[in-house]
DSSP file (Angstrom, degrees, kcal/mol; ACC not computed):
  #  RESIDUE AA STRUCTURE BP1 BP2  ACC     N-H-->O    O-->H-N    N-H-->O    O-->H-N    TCO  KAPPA ALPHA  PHI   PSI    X-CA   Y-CA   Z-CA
    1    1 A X              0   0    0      0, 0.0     2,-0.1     0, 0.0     0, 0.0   0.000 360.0 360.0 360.0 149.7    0.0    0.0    0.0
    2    2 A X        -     0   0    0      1,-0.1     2,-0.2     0, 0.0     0, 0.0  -0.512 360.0-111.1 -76.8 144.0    1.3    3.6   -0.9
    3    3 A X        -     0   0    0     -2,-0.1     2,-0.1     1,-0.0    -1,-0.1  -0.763  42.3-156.6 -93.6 152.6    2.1    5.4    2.0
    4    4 A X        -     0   0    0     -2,-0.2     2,-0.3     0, 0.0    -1,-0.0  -0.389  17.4-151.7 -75.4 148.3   -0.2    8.5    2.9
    5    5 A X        -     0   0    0     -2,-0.1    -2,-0.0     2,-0.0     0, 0.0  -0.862  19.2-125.6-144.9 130.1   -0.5   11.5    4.6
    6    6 A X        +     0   0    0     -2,-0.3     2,-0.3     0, 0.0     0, 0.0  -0.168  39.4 154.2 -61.0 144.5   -3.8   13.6    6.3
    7    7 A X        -     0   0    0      2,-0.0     2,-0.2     0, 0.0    -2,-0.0  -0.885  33.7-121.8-161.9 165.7   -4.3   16.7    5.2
    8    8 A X        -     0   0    0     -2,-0.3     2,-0.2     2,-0.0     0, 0.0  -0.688  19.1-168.5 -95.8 155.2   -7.7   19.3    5.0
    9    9 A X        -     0   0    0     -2,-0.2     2,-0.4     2,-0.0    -2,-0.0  -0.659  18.5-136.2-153.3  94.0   -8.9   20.6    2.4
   10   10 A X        +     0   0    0     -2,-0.2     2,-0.1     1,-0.0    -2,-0.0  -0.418  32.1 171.2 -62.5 108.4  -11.6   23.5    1.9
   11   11 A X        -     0   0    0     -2,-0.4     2,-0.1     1,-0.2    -2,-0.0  -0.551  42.7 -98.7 -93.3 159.9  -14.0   22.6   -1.0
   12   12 A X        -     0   0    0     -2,-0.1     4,-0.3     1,-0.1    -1,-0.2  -0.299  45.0-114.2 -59.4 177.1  -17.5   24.6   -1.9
   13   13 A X  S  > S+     0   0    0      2,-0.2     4,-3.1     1,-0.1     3,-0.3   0.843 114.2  52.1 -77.1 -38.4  -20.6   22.5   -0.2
   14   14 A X  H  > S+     0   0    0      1,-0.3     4,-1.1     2,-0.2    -1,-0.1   0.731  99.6  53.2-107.6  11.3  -21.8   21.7   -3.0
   15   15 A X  H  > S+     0   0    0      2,-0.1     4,-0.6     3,-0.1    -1,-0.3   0.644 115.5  49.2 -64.7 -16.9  -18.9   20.2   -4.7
   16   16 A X  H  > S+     0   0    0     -3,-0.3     4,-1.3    -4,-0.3     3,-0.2   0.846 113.1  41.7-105.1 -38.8  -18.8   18.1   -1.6
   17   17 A X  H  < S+     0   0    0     -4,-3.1    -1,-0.2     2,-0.2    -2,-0.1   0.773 114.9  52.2 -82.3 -21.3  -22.5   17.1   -1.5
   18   18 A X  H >X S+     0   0    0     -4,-1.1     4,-1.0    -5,-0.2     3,-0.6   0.725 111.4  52.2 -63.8 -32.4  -22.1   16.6   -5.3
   19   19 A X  H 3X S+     0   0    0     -4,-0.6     4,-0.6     2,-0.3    -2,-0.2   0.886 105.7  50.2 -59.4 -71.6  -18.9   14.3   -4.2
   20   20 A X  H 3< S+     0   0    0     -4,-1.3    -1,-0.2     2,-0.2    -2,-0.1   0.189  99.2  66.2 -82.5  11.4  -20.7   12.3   -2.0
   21   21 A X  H <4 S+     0   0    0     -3,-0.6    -2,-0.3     1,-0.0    -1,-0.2   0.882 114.4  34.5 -84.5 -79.9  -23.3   11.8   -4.8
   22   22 A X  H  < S+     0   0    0     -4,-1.0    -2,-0.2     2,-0.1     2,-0.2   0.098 120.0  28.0 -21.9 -26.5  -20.5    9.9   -6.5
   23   23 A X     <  -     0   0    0     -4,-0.6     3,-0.1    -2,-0.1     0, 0.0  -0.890  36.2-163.8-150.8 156.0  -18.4    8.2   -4.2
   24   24 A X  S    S+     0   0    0     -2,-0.2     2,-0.3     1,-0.0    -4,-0.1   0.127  99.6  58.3-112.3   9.2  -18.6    6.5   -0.7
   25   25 A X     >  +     0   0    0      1,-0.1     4,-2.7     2,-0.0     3,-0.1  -0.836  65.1 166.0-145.3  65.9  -14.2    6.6   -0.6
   26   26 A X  T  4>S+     0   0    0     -2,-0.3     5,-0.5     1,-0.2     4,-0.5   0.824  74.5  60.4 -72.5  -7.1  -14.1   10.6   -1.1
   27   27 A X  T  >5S+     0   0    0      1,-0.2     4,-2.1     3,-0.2    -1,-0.2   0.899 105.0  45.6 -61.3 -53.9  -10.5   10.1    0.0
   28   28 A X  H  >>S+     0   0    0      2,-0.2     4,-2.2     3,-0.2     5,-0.6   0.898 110.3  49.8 -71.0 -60.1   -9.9    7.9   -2.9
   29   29 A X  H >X5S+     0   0    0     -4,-2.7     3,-2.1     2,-0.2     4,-1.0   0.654 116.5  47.9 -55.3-110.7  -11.7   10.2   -5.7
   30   30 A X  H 3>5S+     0   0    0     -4,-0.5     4,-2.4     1,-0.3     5,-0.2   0.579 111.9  41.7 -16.1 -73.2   -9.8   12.9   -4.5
   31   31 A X  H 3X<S+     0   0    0     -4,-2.1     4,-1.3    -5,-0.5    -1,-0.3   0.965 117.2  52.0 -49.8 -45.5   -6.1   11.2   -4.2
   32   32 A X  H <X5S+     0   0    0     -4,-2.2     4,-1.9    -3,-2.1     5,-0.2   0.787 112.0  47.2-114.5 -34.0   -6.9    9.7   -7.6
   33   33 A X  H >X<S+     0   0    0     -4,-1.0     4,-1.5    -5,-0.6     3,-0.5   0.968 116.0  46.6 -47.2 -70.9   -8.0   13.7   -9.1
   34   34 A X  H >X S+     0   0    0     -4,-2.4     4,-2.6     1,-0.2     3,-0.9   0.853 109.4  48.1 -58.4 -84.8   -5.1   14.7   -7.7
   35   35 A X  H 3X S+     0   0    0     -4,-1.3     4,-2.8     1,-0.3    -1,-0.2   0.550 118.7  43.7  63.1 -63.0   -3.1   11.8   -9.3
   36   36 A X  H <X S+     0   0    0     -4,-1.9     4,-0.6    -3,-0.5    -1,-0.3   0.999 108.1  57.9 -58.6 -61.5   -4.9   12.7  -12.8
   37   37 A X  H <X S+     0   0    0     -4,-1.5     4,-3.0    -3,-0.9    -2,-0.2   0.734 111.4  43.6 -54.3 -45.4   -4.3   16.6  -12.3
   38   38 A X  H  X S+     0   0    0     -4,-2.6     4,-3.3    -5,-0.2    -1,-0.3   0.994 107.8  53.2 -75.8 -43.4   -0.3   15.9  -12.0
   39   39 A X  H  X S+     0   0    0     -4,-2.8     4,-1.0     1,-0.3     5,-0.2   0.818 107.0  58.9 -65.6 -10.3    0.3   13.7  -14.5
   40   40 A X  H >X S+     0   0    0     -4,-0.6     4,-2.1     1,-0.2     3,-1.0   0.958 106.1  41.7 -76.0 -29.6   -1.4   16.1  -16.6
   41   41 A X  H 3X S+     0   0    0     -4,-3.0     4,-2.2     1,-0.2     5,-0.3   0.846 117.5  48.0 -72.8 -15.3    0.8   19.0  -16.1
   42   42 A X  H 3X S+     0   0    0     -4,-3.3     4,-0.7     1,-0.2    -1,-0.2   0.752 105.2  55.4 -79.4  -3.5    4.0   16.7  -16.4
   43   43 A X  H <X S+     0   0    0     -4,-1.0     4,-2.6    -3,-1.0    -1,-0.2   0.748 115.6  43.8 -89.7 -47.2    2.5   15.3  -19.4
   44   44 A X  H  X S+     0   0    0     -4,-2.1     4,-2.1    -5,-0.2     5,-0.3   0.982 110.4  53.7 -55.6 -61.4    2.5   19.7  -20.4
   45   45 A X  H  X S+     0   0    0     -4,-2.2     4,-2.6     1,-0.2     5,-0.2   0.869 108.4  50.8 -27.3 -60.8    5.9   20.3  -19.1
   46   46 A X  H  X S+     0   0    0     -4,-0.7     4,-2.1     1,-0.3    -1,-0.2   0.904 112.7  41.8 -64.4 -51.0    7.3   17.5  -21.4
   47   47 A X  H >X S+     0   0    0     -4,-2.6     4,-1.8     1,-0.2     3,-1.2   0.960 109.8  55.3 -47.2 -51.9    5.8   18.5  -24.5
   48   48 A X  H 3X S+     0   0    0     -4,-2.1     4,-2.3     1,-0.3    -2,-0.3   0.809 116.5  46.9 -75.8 -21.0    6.6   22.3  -23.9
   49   49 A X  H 3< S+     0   0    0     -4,-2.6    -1,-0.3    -5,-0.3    -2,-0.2   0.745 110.4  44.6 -79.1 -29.1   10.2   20.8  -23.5
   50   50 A X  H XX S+     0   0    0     -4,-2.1     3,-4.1    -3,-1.2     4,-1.7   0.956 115.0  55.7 -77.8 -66.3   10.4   18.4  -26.5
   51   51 A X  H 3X S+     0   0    0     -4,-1.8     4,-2.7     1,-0.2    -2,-0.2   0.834 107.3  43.8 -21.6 -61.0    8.9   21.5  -28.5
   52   52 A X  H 3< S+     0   0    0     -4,-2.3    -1,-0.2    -5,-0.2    -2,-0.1   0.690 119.5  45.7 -72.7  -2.6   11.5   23.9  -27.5
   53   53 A X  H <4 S+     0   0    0     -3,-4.1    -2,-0.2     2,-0.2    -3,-0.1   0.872 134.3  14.6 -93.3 -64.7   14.4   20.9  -28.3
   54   54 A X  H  < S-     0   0    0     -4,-1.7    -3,-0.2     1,-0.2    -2,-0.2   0.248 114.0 -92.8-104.0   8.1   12.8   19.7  -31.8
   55   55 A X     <  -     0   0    0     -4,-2.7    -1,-0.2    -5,-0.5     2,-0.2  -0.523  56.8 -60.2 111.6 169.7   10.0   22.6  -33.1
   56   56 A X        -     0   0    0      1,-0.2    -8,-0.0    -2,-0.1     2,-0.0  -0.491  68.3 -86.5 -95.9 168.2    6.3   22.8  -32.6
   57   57 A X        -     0   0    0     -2,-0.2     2,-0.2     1,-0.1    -1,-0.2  -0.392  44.5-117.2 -69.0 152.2    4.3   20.0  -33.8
   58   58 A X     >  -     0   0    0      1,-0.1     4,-2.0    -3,-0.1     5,-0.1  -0.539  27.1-109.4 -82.9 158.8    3.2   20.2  -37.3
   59   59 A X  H  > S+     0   0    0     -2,-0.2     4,-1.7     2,-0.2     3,-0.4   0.918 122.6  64.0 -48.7 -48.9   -0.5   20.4  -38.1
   60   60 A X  H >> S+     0   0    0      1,-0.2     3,-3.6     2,-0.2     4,-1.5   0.968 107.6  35.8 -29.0 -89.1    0.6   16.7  -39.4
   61   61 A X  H 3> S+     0   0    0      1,-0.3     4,-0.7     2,-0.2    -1,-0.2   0.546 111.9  58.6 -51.4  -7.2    1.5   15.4  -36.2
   62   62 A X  H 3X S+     0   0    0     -4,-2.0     4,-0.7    -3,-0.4    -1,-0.3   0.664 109.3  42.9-103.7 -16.8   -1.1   17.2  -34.3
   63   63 A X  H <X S+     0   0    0     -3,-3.6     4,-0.9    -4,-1.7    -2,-0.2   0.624 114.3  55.4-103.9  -7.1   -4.2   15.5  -36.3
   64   64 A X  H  X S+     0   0    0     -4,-1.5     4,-2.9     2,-0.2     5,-0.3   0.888 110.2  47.6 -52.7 -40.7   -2.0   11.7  -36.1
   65   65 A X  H  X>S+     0   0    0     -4,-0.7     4,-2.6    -5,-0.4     5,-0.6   0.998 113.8  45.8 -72.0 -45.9   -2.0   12.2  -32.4
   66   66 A X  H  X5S+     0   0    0     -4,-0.7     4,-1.3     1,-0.2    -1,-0.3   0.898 110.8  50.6 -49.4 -36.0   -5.8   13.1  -32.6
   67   67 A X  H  X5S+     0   0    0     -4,-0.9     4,-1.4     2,-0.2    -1,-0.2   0.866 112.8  46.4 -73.1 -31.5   -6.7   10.2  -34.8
   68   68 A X  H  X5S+     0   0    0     -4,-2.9     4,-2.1     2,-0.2     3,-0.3   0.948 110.3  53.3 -75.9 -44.6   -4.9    7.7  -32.4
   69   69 A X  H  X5S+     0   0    0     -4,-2.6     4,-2.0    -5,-0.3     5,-0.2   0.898 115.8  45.3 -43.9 -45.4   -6.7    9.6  -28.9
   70   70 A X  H  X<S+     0   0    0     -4,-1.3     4,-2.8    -5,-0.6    -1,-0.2   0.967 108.5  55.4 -85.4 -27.3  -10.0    8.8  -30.9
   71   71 A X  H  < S+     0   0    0     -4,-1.4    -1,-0.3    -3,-0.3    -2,-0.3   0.975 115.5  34.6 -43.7 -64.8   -8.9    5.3  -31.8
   72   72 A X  H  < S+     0   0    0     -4,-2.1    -1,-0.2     1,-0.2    -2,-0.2   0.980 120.5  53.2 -80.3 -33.6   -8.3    4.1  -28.1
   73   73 A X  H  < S+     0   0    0     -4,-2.0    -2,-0.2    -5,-0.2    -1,-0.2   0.960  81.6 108.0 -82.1 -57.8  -11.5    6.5  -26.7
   74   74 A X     <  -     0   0    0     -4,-2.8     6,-0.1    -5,-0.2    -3,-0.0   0.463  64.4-151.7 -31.7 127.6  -14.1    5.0  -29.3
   75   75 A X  S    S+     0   0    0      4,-0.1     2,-0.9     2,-0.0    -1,-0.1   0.541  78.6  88.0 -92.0   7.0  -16.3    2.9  -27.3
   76   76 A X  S    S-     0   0    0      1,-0.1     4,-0.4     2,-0.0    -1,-0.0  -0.931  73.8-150.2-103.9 125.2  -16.8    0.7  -30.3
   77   77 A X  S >  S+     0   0    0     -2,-0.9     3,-1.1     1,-0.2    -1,-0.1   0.819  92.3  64.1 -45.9 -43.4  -13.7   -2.2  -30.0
   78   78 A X  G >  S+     0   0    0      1,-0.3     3,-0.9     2,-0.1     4,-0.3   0.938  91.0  56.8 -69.6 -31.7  -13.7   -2.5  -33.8
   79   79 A X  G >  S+     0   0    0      1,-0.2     3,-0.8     2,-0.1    -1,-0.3   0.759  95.0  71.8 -66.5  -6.3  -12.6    1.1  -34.7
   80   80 A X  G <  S+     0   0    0     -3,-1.1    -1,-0.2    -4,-0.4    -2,-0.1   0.333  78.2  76.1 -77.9  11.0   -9.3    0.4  -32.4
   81   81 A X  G <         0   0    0     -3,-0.9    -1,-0.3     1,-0.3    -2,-0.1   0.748 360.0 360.0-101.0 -12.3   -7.9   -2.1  -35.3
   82   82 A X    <         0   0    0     -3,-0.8    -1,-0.3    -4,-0.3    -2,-0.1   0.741 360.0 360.0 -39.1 360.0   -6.9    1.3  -37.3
């Protein structure tokens, strides 16, 4: 198990009653937000860092990357065989 640490945290009320629509482990949603929320900015960082070593993406590369994100998101199994 991952080690932990307590902490508080001020939310509105009705994110929190909206929260507890959703979850019975708000501990869990939360750590696993948080979780999301870094890997997205390190996922940003890294680009803005490949970008400034090798160029901005071309228009190219920027609709492959899109066509492969829609490939794996497509809830139908068969459109993933692109």
């Amino acid at each position: 198990m991952a080690e932990t640490t307590r902490i508080t945290v001020t939310l509105p009320t009705a994110d929190v009653e909206a929260l507890k629509k959703l979850t019975d482990n708000v501990s869990a949603y939360v750590a696993e937000a948080v979780a999301r929320k870094i890997r997205h900015e390190l996922l940003g960082e890294e680009l803005r860092r490949y970008q400034d070593e090798h160029g901005a993406f071309t228009e190219e590369e920027l609709a492959e990357a899109r066509a492969e994100i829609a490939a794996v998101l497509a809830p139908d199994p068969s459109a993933r065989a692109a």
